[in-house]
N, C-alpha and C positions, 0 to 999 in steps of 0.2 A: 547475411547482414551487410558484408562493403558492397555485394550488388546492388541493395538496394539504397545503400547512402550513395553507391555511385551514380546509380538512374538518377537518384531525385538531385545531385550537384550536375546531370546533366540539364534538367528539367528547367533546374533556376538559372541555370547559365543561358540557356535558349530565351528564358524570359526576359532576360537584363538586356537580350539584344532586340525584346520585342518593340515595332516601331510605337514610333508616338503618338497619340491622333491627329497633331496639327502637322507632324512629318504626312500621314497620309491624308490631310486636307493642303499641304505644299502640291504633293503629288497629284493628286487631282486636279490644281491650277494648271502647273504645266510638269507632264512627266520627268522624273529623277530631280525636280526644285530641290526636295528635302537635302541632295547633299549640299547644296551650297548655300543650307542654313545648321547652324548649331540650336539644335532647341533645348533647353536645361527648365526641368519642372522642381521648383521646390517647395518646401513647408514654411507659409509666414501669415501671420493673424491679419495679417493686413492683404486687399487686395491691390496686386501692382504689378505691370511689366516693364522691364528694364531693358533697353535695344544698347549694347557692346559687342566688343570683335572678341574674338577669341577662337586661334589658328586660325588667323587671316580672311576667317568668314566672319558675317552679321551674325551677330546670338540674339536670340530671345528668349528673355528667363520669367518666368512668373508662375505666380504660386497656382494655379490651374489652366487644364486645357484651352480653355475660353477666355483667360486673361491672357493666355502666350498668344491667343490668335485675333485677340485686339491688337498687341503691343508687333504681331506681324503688319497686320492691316494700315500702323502707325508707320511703318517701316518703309514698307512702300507704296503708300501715299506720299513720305515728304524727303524719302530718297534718294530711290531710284525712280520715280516720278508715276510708279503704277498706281494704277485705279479701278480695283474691281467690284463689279453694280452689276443691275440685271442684267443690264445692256450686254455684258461680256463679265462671266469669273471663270476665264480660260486664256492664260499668256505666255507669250512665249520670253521667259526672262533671259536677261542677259548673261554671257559666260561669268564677267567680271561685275561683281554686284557695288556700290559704293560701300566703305567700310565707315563706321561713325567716328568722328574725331575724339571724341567723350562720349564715355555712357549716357545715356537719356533714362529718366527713372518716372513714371509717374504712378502714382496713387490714387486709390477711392474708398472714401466711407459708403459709394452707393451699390451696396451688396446685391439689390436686387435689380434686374432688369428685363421686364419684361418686352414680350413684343406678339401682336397682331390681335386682333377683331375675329369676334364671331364672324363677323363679316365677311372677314378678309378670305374665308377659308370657302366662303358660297360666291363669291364677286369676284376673287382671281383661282383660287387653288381646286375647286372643284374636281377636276379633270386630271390633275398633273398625277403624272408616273413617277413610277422610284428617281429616276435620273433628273427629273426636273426640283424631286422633292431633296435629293443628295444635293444638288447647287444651293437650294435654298437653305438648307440647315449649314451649310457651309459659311454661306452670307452672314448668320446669324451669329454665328463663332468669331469670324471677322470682326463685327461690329456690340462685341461684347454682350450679345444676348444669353442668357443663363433660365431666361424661366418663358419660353415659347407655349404660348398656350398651343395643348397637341389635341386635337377633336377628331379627328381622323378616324373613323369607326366606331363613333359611338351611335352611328345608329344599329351597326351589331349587337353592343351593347342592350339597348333598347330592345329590341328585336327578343334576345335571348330573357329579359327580364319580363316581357309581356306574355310570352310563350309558358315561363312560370305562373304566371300572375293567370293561365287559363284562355289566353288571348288564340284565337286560331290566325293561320297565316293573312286569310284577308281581313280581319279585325288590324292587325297588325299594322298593313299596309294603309290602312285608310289614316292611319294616325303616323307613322312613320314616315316622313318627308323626302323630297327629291335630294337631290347634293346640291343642288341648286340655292334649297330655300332651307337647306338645316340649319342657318346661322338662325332664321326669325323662330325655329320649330324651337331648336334648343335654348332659347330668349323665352322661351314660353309665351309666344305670341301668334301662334299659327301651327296647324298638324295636317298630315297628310299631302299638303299642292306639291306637286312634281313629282309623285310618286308613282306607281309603285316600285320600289327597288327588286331586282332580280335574286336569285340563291348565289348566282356569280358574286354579282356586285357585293354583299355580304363577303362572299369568299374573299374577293379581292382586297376589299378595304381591312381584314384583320391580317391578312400577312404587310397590306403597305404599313399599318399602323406599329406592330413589330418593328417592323426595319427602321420607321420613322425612329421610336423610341430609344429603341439600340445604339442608333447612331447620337441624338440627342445626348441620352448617357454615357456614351464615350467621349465626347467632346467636355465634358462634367456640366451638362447643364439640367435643371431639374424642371420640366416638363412638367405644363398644369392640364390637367387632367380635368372635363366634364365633372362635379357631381352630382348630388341631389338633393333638390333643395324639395321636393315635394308635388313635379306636374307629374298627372294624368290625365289619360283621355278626357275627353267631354264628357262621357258619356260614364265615369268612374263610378259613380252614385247609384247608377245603376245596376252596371257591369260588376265591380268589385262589391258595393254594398259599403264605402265608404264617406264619410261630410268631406264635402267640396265647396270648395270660394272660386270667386274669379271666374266664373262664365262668363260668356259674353262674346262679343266682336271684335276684332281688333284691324281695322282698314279693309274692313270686309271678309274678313276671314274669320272662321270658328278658333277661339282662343282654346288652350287646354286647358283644364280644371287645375287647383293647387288644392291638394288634399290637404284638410287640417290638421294641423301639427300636433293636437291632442286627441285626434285619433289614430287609435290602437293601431291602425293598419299602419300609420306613417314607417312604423319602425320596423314591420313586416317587409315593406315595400323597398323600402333603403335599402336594406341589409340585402335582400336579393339584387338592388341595381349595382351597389359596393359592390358585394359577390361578383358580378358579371365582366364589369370593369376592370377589375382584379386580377380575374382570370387574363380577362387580354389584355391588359397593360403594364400588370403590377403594380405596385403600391406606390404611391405618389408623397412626394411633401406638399405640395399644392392641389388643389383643388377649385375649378371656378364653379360660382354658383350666384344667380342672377333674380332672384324671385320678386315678382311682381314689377320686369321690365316695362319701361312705358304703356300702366295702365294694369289694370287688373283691381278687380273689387276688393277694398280689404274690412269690407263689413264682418263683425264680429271677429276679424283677426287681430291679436294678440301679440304686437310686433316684437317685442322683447323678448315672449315664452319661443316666439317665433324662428329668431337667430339663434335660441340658445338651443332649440331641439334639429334646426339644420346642421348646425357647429357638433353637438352630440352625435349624430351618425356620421359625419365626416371621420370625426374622434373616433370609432367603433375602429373602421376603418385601417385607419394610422393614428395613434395618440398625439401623435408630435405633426400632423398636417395644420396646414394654413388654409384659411380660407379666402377665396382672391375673387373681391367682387368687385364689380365694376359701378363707376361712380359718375353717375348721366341721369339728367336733370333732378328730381327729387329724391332718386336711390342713390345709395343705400339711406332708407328714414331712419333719423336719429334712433327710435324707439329700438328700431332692427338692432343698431350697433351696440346698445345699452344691454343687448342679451347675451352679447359674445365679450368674452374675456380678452383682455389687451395679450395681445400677440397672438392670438388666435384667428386673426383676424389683417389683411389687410388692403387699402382700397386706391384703386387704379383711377385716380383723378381723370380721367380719359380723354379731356378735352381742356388742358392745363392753358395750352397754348391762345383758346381761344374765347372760354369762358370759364374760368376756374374755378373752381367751387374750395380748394383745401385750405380759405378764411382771407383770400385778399381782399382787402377791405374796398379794393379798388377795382373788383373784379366787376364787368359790367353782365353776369349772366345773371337773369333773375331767380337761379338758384343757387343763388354765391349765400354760403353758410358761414353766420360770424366766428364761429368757434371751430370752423374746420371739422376735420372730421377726427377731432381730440374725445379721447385717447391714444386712437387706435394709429399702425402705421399707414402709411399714402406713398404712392408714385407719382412725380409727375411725368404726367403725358403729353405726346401728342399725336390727336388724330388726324389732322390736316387733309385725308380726301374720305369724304362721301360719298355713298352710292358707286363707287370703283369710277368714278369718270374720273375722263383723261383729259388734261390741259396743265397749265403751268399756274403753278399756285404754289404760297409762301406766306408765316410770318415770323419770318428774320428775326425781327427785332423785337416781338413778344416774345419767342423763344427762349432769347438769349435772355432778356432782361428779366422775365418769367422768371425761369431757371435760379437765376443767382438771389433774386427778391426772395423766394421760397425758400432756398436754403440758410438766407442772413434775417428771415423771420424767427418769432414763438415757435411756428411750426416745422420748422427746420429742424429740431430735435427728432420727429415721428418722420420723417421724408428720409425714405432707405434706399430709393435710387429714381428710374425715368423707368419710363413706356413709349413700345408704339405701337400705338390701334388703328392702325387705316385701316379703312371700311376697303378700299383697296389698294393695290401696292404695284409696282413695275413703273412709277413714275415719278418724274421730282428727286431723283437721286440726293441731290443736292441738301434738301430738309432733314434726308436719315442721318446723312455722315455730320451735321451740323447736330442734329440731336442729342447722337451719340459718343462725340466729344465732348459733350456737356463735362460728363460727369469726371473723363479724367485731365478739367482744366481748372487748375484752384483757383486763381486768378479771374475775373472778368475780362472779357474782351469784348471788341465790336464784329458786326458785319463786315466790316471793310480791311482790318486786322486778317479777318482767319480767311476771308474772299483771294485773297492772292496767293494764298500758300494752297487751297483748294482747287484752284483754274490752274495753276500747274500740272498741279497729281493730277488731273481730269483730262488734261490735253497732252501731258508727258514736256511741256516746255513752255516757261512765260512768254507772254505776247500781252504786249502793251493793247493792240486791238481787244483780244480775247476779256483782259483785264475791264477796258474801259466796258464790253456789253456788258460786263457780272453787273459794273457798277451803276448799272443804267435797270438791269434787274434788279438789285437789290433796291433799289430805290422806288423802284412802281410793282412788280407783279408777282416777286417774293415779298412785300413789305405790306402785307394787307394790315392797314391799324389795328391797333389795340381798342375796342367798343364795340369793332364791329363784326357783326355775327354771322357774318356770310359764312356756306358752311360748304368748303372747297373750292375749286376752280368752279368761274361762268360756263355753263354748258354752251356747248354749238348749236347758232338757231338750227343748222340742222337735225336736232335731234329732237326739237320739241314734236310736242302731238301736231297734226296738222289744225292749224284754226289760222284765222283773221287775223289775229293779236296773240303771236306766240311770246310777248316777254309777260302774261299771267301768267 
């Protein structure tokens, strides 16, 4: 018996010296960082990180992974003058780090925070390996992200759920999309283009999505996961013997069918795609689920029994999951949300910044909702690029004033944090770190306030020049108004199609 109270007081002692996750995301910036940081994780209902000295080093204390590696990110930004973006999250710090005069503390009511686009994951991340996908979840911990939509293998998923469902390999592939076009496939807008995928590429995408995960959870952030909200092939009606809605076309392309929700098979079908999921990813708090994205017939659909029998297999699933749909131009239709239960539910205003839909009265999108999307909770977002093109693009000053309008509304009570959906991502650094201070500054401020404490951390030391271009940006080519609905940076005529008249 003291052999085995010994082993096990050996066990726990090895563990008390286990490192931290934001010690080994220091370490991955630049080798042995972690010692000349104190990092302290503690228990408080509230989320907050606190930057003090303690033995001579910088401390960062906060009550999870992800909130200690904000209130880092806080740290050296305004400094030691560091600035890590895509451009570079690799530095070589200094011996002597500066110590804070006073404790700095700050707090959030905005519990949730999401970030990135189906899109984002067919238009930049397609391709990217463990190490390119290690920097990015790292970025994400940085800049207080906590609920990462992870897509990463769910055409394995799919793959393995079709295989049940009777599907042989090339049934499979003609419906199972490229990495390329999985963002429009899993939108339920398109099946099969860029395909066929390999038995490798299967192989590979379930151990990258593992590792994704893992790491995700380590950092404590909780990961939304693919559900199902109801597509099958086109050709389901035939194939399986089940009612289908939503044939049709969708910019040329064969749409997937959406099996009716009050057919028997819906709960068949779910339950093995759950199953599937589960097996490779395990069990989620979150779940995104997208039905009837831009377009799709909803003749004879029942939008209310609708939400409520998607919400129920999610529920099978995990009882206590969320469901995280995205909120872009008429979806989610009120009738939908009328079927799910308040907090079962919540919706990713997805383009907050640039046509709002969560009841601003002042909102110029022609799908601006008077009553917001009350009851249920909302993020505001921002998606600020399109189609992953690359130029300089910005709205500063919708953002900010966005932002504070929304939470000093009616609807400020259901508004639980921010999002970022860029269609794609590696540019405009500038827009994220502005975004995602939003939420831990209680105060309003301006463009021209947080611009000089920003070209700092950016450049490592003021310059009056440096100063005077932000302020010359911020004023024309981050500052796109408030009405207007341009949707990202102006392309380069060099990329139009070739013709006569390339600005149609």
């Amino acid at each position: 018996m003291r052999q085995i109270i010994s082993t096990l007081s050996f066990i726990v002692s090895l563990s008390s010296f286990a490192a931290h996750p934001v010690e080994d995301l220091l370490n991955r910036i630049d080798s042995g960082a972690s010692q000349k940081f104190v990092i302290i994780q503690t228990k408080s209902p509230t989320d907050f990180f606190e930057i003090s000295t303690v033995n001579g080093k910088p401390a960062i204390t906060g009550n999870s992974p992800v909130n200690i590696a904000a209130g880092l990110n806080w740290y050296l930004k305004y400094y030691p003058h560091i600035h890590l973006s895509w451009n570079n999250m690799h530095v070589e710090m200094p011996d002597s780090l500066p110590l804070p005069v006073k404790s700095e503390r700050h707090e959030t009511t905005a519990t949730q925070r999401y970030y990135l686009n189906y899109c984002t994951h067919s238009y930049s991340m397609a391709f990217w390996d463990w190490n390119r996908w290690q920097e990015e979840i790292d970025w994400m911990a940085l800049h207080g992200i906590n609920m990462p939509l992870a897509m990463t293998g769910t055409d394995v998923v799919w793959a393995n759920t079709l295989k049940r469902l009777g599907y042989n390999d090339e049934e499979i592939s003609s419906f199972v999309a490229g990495p390329a076009f999985q963002a429009w496939w899993l939108m339920n807008n398109l099946e099969g283009w860029g395909g066929p995928n390999t038995p490798q590429w299967y192989a590979d995408r379930a151990e990258l999505q593992r590792k994704i995960l893992a790491r995700m959870r380590q950092l404590g952030m909780d990961p939304v996961l693919p559900g199902y909200s109801g597509m099958v092939p086109h050709d389901a009606d035939e194939r399986l013997g089940c009612q289908v809605s939503g044939k049709g076309i969708w910019n040329g392309f064969t749409r997937p069918a959406f099996i009716k929700t009050d057919d028997p098979l819906f709960e068949r079908i779910s339950g093995i795609y759950y199953d599937e999921l589960t097996k490779l990813c395990g069990i989620s708090k979150y779940y995104s689920m997208d039905p009837f994205h831009e377009g799709g017939s909803l003749e004879g659909v029942d939008l209310a029994h609708c939400g409520s029998i998607i919400a129920r297999a999610m529920k099978r699933a995990n009882p206590d999951a969320v469901w995280v749909i995205q909120g872009w131009n008429e979806n989610p239709r009120t009738e939908l949300l009328q079927g799910v239960a308040k907090g079962d539910i919540v919706v990713l205003d997805l383009a907050s910044e640039i046509k709002p839909n969560w009841g601003d009265p002042e909102s110029p999108s022609p799908y601006k909702r008077p009553d917001g999307f009350w009851p249920h909770n909302w993020m505001y977002c921002m998606l600020l690029n399109f189609g992953g093109n690359v130029g300089l693009h910005g709205r500063m000053d919708c953002v900010i004033n966005g932002y504070y309008k929304a939470r000093q509304s009616k609807y400020g009570a259901t508004l639980t944090g921010i999002g970022l959906t860029p269609e794609g991502i590696e540019n405009n650094p500038v827009m994220y770190e502005l975004q995602t201070e939003l939420i831990w500054r209680p105060e309003k401020f301006t463009k021209q306030q947080w611009l000089a404490s920003y070209a700092q951390a950016r450049y490592g030391a003021s310059d009056a020049d440096i100063d005077s271009c932000w302020k010359k940006l911020s004023e024309t080519i981050y500052n796109c108004p408030s009405g207007n609905l341009q949707q990202g940076t102006t392309e380069s005529v060099f990329c139009a199609r070739p013709s006569e008249n390339v600005w149609q």
